[in-house]
Residue, then its C-alpha position, 0 to 999 in steps of 0.5 A: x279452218x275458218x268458214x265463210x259466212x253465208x252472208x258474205x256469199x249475199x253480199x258479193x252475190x247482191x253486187x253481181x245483181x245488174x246490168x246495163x249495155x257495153x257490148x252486146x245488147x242485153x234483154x235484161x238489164x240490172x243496176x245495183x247503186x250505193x245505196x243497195x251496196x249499203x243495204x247489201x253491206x248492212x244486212x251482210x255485218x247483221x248476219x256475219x255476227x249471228x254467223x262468227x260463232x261458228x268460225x273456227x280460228x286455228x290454233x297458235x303456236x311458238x318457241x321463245x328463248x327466255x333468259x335463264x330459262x331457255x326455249x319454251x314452247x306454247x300453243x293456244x287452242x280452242x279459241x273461240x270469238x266471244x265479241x266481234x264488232x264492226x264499227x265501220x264497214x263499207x262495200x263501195x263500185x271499184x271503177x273498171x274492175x269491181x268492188x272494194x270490200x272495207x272494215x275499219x276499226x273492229x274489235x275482237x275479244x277471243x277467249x282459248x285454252x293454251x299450254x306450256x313446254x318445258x322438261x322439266x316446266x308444264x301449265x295449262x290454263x285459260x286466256x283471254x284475248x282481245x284484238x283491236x283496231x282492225x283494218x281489212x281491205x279487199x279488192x274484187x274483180x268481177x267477171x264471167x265465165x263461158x257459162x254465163x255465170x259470174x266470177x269473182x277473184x281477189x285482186x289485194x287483200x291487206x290486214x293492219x291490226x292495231x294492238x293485241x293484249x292477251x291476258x294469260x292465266x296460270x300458277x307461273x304468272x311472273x314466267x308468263x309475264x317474261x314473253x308475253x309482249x313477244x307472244x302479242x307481238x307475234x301473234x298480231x304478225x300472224x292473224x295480219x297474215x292469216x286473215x288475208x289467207x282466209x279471205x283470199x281462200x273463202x273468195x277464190x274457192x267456197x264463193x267461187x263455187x258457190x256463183x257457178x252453182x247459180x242457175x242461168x236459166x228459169x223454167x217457165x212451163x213445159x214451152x219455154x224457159x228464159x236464158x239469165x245469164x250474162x252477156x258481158x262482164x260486170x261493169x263497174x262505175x263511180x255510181x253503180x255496178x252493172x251487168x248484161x243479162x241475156x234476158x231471152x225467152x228460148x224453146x224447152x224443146x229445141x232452141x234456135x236463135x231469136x230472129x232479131x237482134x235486141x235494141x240497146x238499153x240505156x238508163x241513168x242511175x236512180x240513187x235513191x233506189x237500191x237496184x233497177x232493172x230495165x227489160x227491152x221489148x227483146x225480152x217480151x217478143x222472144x217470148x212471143x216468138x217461142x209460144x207462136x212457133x211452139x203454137x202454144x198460143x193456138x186455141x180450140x173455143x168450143x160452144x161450152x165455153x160461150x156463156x150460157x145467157x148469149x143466144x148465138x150459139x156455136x152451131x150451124x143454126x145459130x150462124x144460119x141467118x149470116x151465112x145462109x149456106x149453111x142451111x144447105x150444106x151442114x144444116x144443124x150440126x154443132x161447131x168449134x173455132x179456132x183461134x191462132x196468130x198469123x205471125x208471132x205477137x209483137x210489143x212496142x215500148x214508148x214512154x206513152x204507151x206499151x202496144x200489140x198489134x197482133x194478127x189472128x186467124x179464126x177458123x171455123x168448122x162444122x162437127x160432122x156426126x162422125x166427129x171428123x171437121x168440115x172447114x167453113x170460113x177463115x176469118x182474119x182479125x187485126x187489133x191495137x191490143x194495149x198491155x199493163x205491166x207490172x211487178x211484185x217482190x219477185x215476179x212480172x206480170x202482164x195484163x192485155x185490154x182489147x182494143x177495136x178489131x178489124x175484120x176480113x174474109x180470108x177464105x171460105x168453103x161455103x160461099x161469099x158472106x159479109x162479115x161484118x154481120x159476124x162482129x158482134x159474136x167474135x168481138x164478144x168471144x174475143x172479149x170474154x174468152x180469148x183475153x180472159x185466158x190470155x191474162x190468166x196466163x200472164x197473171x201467174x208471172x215471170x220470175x226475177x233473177x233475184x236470189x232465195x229469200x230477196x224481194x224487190x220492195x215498192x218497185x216504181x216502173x217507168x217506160x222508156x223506148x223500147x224498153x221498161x225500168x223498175x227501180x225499186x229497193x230490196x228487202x232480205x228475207 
């Protein structure tokens, strides 16, 4: 049986590949215009001619009376596609349903054994074949499961074939020569239907297939992972297709509903890029949310990790002449902080701006010689931090610059102190530790839901509120 091209798979899945809000309001959201249609569909006819080699095309078979003669039986097999071409092929939104899949004019020239039966007459020999002014039109609804995965089923397929001249060789030529319009007639009749059979099995079975094989869900580190699918139905318009991605950050260990509702996301279409992608600060607080109740984001500063040029050290003699209790109670002893959100770190979008406002404890406390923790001081810590998102050819990425902090006296067991007087030291641990750790995790990334071997390509980012739009082109490695 014919195979379906693995570009074909691209293609259609390339038209699954957005979103936008119709229901229930996504994380993600993606948009595929007619120009990343027409990439789709250019790289999809490149590919499709390297893949027609390895088509197999069922054999043709039939009985026809000649005069005289009687009924002869013949059969071609073998047959094999020696040039296909594609002259006009379009990929264009079916409003309110889906996709209309477009060939016209393509050319075909096949070549093939095939045999002749008759009792007391037998040939076999060669045959060439060529098939022009082909038409193919099928139409694809798209849709989703309860899975969250994309569905595609064919909603009509129909096949015009123009004309077909085959060209027998063998010893009976004249004989030949009797049936051979009848044999093209047939046999352009017969591959007007077979096409369609081909087309409705590849897309309702291997393609299918192939979509419910897609991964939903993108592992991020042993804390978190991000739910990709889809909210909604794919929505077509005269302009785009668009989807609706969950775009939610959950824990690996134990899931449990985000604690706020995402915003709506509404962009217009940018025809002049193949795809954009509009992720909401849902996107970004679920991730907030899961890396503070998992406490991921907790942090042990220890007095290793404070360069070895500043003069305050981590130790009780170091923070003596600010808190002179010290002396009293843990004199010379060494000592660790640490560092966790009061609540779960929030980002605000404005076209202006993208800023956290995010709540920190610290925590200081003395190492007794028997390795136990004496509690000294808690310090509360408010900061505008700003943050810098960006993108490559397959990942976000984020960058976080601190801005004034504020301090305040929470708690203390070792007596009333100004904290103020601590400033300096926390703002340069602040600075050169906490952040730096912060953006190297940021640094590695947050993948795409784009396919294997397909990179956005010059993506042009643009903040809007509450939420981020990247429109970019594509390119098909």
């Amino acid at each position: 049986m014919w195979k379906m091209p693995k570009i074909s798979l691209l293609v259609f899945w390339l038209c699954c590949l957005a979103s936008l809000s119709k229901g229930v309001n996504p994380g993600f959201a993606g948009r595929i215009t007619k120009k990343g249609l027409d990439y789709a569909c250019q790289e999809g006819v490149a590919t499709l001619r390297k893949d027609l080699p390895t088509i197999t095309i069922p054999e043709f078979s039939g009985t026809y009376r000649v005069k005289v003669i009687g009924n002869v039986n013949y059969r071609f097999y073998n047959l094999n596609i020696r040039r296909f071409e594609l002259f006009h092929t379009t990929i264009e939104p079916m409003p309110g349903q889906g996709l209309r899949v477009s060939v016209s004019n393509a050319l075909a020239e096949i070549t093939g054994l095939w045999e002749l039966k008759k009792r007391w007459l037998k040939d076999r020999d060669s045959f060439e074949l060529k098939i022009e002014g082909i038409s193919i039109s099928v139409g694809l609804k798209l849709g989703f499961d309860g899975t969250g995965r994309p569905t595609v089923t064919t909603v009509d397929c129909n096949t015009h074939i123009s004309s077909v001249d085959i060209n027998i060789s063998g010893k009976w030529k004249w004989l030949y020569k009797l049936f051979e319009n009848k044999v093209e007639s047939a046999f352009k009749n017969v591959m007007e239907r077979k096409i369609c059979d081909i087309v409705r099995s590849s897309i309702n079975s291997k393609l299918q297939s192939h979509l419910q094989s897609l991964p939903v869900t993108a592992n991020i580190d042993h804390t978190s992972d991000i739910d990709y699918s889809l909210v909604g139905p794919p929505v077509a318009t005269n302009d785009c297709i668009d989807l609706d991605l969950k775009g939610e950050f959950f824990s690996s260990t134990h899931r449990s509903p985000a604690p706020f509702p995402p915003p709506p996301v509404s962009f217009p279409v940018d025809q002049d890029r193949m795809v954009q992608f509009g992720i909401s600060t849902y996107f970004f607080n679920t991730a907030g949310d899961v890396y503070y109740k998992a406490e991921a984001l907790n942090l042990w500063v220890l007095d290793e990790m404070v360069p070895p040029e500043v003069k305050i050290r981590l130790n009780t003699s170091s923070f003596q002449p600010f808190i002179p209790q010290l002396k009293k109670f843990y004199p010379n002893l060494p000592m660790k902080l640490r560092v966790s959100p009061s609540s779960a770190p929030s980002l605000s979008i404005t076209p202006e701006t993208l800023l956290m406002t995010p709540s920190v404890d610290i925590q200081a406390f003395a190492i007794l010689p028997n390795s136990s923790l004496a509690p000294l001081f808690l310090i509360g810590v408010t900061s505008s931090v700003s943050a810098n998102v960006d993108v490559n050819s397959t990942r976000i990425f984020g960058k976080l610059k601190l801005g004034r902090l504020k301090f305040f006296l929470k708690h203390s067991d070792v007596g009333i102190f100004s904290v103020q007087l601590l400033e300096s030291l926390i703002n340069f641990l602040t600075a050169s530790i906490l952040i730096p750790q912060m953006n190297a995790r940021l640094a590695e990334g947050i993948p795409l839901p784009l396919l294997d071997h397909l990179e956005l390509s010059n993506p042009v980012l643009q903040a809007h509120q509450g939420f981020l739009v990247f429109a970019s082109d594509l390119r098909y490695n």
